[in-house]
C-alpha positions as CSV (number, residue, x, y, z in Angstrom):
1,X,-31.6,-51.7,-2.5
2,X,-31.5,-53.6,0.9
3,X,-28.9,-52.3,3.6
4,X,-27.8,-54.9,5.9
5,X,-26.1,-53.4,9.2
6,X,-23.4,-55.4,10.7
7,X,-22.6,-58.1,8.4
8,X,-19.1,-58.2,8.9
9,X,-18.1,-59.9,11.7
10,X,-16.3,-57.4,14.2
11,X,-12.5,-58.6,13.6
12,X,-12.8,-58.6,9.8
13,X,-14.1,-55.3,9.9
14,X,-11.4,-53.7,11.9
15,X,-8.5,-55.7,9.8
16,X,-10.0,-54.0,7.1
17,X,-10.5,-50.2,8.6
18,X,-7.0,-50.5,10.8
19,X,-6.0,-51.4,6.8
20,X,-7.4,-48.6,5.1
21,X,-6.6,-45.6,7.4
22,X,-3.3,-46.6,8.6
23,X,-0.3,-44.6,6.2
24,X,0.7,-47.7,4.6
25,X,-2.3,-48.0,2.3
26,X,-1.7,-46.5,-1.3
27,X,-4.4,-43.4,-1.2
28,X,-4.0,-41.6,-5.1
29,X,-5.4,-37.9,-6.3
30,X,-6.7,-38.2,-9.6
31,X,-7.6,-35.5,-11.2
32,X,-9.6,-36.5,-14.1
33,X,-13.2,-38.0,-13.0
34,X,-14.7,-41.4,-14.7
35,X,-18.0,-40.2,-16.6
36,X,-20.9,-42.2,-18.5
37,X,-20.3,-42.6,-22.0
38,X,-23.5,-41.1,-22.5
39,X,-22.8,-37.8,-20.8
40,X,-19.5,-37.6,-22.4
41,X,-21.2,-37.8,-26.0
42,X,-24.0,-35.2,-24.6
43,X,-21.3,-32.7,-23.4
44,X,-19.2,-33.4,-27.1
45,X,-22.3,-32.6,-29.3
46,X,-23.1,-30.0,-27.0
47,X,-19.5,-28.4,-27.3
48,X,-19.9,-28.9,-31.0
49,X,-23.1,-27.2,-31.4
50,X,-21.2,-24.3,-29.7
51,X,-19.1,-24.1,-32.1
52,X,-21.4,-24.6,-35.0
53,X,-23.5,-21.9,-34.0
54,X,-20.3,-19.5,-33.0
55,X,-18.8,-20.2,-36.8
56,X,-22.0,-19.2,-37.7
57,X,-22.5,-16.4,-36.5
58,X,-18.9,-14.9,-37.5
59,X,-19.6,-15.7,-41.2
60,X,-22.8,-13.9,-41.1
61,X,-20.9,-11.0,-39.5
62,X,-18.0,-11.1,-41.9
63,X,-20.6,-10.9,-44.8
64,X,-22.5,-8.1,-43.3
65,X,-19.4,-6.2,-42.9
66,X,-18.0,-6.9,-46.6
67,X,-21.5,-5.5,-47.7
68,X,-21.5,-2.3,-45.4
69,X,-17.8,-1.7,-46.7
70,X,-17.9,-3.0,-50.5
71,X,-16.1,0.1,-51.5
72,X,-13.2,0.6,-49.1
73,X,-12.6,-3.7,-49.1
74,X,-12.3,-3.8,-52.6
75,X,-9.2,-2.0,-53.4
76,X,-7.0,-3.6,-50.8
77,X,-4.9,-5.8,-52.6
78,X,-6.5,-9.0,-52.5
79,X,-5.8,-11.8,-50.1
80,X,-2.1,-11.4,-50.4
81,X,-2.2,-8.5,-48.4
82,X,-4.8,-9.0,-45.6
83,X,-7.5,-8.0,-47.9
84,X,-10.8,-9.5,-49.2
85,X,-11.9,-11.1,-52.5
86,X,-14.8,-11.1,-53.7
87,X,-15.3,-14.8,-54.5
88,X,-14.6,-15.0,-50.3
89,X,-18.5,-14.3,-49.4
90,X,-21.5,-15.4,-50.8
């Protein structure tokens, strides 16, 4: 990239500043922020994976639960009262 100094002439560039700072000049907060589709799809797959891997993770709990508590889960009543079917885990 090549940076030229000066290349306005002197009364265009102070139109433009006396412009841009003076009140009249529409200034707006936004708070979102533009990003590149590409880091948008990285931070997506990466929020997915999250979840993937948190899913994951409470399923392997659930069924390590069922199988430290076969006994007591079985006679609960069934799904129709909070309880836990068999055919529910692997």
């Amino acid at each position: 990239m090549k940076i030229k100094d000066n290349f306005l002439p002197e009364v265009a560039f102070e139109k433009i500043f006396k412009l841009m700072t003076s009140s009249m000049f529409p200034w707006y907060y936004q708070i979102s922020q533009t990003v590149d589709k590409k880091e948008k799809d990285k931070a997506r797959d990466k929020a997915r994976k999250r979840r993937e891997d948190r899913d994951k993770a409470a399923g392997k709990k659930r069924v390590a639960d069922y199988k430290a508590n076969k006994d007591s889960v079985r006679g609960q009543g069934g799904r129709a009262k909070g309880g836990l079917m068999k055919k529910d885990y692997p």
